[in-house]
Every structure is written in C-alpha cells, then in structure tokens.
N, C-alpha and C positions, 0 to 999 in steps of 0.2 A: 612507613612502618608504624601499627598499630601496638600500644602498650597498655596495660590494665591499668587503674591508678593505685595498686597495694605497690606493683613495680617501680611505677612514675615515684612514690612516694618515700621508698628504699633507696632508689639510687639518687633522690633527690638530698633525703638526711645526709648520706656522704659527705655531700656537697657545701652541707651546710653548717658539718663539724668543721670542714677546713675553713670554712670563713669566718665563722664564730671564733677559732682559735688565732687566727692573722687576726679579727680587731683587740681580742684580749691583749695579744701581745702586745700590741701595737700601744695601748693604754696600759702596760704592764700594769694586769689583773694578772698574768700566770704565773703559777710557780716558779722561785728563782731556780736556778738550773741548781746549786749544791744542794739544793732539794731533791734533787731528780737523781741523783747519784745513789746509788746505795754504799753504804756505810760498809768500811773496812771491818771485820772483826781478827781477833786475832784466836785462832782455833785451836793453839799447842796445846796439848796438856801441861796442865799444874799441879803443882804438887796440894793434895788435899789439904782442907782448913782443920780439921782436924778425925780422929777415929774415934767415932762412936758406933750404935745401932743401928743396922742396915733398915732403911725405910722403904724401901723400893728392891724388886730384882728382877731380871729377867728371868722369864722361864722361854724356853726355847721346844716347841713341841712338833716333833717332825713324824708326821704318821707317815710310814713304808719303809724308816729306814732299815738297818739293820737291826739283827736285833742284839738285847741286852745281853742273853746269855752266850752270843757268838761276842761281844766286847768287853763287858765287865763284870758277867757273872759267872767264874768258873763253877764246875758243880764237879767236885773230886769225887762225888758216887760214881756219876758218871763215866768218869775217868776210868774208876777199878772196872768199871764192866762193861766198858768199850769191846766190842766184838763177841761178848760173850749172850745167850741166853736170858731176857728179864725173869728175875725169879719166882716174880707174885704175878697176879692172876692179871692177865691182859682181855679185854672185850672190843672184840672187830667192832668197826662202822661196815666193812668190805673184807670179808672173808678171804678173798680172790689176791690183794696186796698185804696180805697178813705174814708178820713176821715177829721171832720174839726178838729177835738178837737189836740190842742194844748199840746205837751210836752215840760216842761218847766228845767232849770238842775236839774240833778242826783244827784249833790255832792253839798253841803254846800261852799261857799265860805265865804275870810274873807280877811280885808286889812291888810297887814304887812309894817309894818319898819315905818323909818319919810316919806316916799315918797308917801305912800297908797296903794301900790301896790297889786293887789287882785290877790289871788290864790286860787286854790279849794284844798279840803282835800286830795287831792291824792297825791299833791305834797308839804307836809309842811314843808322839808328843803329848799325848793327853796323859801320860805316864812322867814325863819330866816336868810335867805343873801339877801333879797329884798333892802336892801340899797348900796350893792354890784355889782348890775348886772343893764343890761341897756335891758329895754321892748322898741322893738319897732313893736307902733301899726299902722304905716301909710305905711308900705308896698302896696303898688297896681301895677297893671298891666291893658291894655286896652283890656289884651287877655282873655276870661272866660270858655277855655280849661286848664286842669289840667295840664294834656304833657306839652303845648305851654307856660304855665307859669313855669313852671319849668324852661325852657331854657330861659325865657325871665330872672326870679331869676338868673339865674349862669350865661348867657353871655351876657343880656346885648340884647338881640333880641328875639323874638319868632320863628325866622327860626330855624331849625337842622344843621347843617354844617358849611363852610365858609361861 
C-alpha cells in the first residue's frame, strides 16, 4: 500500500503526541491533574451589592413577532369604530381589496400593576410583572422602511455597512 508523505506525515504526528506525552509524564513535565479539573463555581443567585444606576441592559429585538398594537397598544379610536365605516379620506394601493370598514382589536385589554400599564389577554404574565419592567413607547426613526429601520434600531444609522 502506497501513501503520499503529507498522509505518512499526519498519521505520523498522532503518533508522536502520544509519545511525547508518556515521556513528559514519565519526567513529570505535565500538568498536575487538580490542574486539569475545572473549578467548581457556585452559580445561585445573590442577593445585589447594592442599587444604583443601571450600566448595562438587555435589549431583546425579535423581528416577526407579534405585534405591538395586538399586545400593548390598545388604540380606543379604534375600539369606537370597530365595524363601522373609516371617516376620512382612504387611498387604495388595490382598488379590487378596498374596503372602508374599520377593524378594531382582537383581544381584550386591561391595565396592570401601580404604573397602568395595558396589556392584551395574550400576554397576562407580562401583566403581573408590569411594575417590574420598563415599556418604552417613544421609539422613532425618520426612516419608514422596515429594513432601514432596523439598522437605524441596532446601529445608530439607516445605511447597511461601515
């Protein structure tokens, strides 16, 4: 059986970690083994050193999920004129699916905690930590492409790149 010597040379180094490591041992040159163990930590939570100014937070940015106004933005106009006729002036993209009548939400909302915070029925744990969590609703952008506000969200500009 014929071998190349890049082959001969690869399954030769194998060969030659295992022996090089039997003489280290052997002269104990190797690491002592409570070296090789990794270290216990202990991972409970603790109670904080103290409360001050938040230096750090997560943002947690989920594009597709649901959206805001089916979770935590009731719109009571919309409410009164759920089923009824839009008043003001409407302009088709498609003529063909054109309709005035008004949908108003889906889900039931309601205010929780001391802060008032409304949330709809879909999400009623995020309703019993409403005193817990911080809503903000003044996010904006000048851009009213979905893409371009994304990157305008995470960096700070609406261009793609550097």
């Amino acid at each position: 059986m014929w071998i190349d010597r890049r082959r001969f040379l690869q399954s030769a180094g194998g060969a030659g970690g295992v022996a090089l490591a039997t003489l280290l041992n052997e002269q104990n040159l190797l690491a002592t083994s409570s070296l090789l163990h990794a270290t216990r930590y202990d991972t409970k939570p603790k109670p904080p050193q103290g409360f001050g100014q938040a230096k750090a937070m997560i943002s947690m940015f989920m594009q597709g999920g649901p959206s805001h106004i089916d979770l935590f933005d009731p719109k009571p106009e919309l409410m009164k004129l759920d089923g009824k006729d839009f008043p003001g002036e409407v302009k088709y993209d498609n003529a063909a699916d054109a309709s005035r009548e008004v949908m108003g939400p889906q889900w039931k909302f309601k205010k929780y905690g001391q802060s008032g915070m409304d949330f709809s029925e879909l999400v009623p744990f995020m309703g019993s930590i409403a005193d817990e969590i911080t809503m903000i609703r003044s996010m904006k952008t000048g851009v009213n492409n979905h893409g371009q506000s994304i990157y305008a969200l995470i960096n700070g500009t609406a261009l793609g790149g550097r």
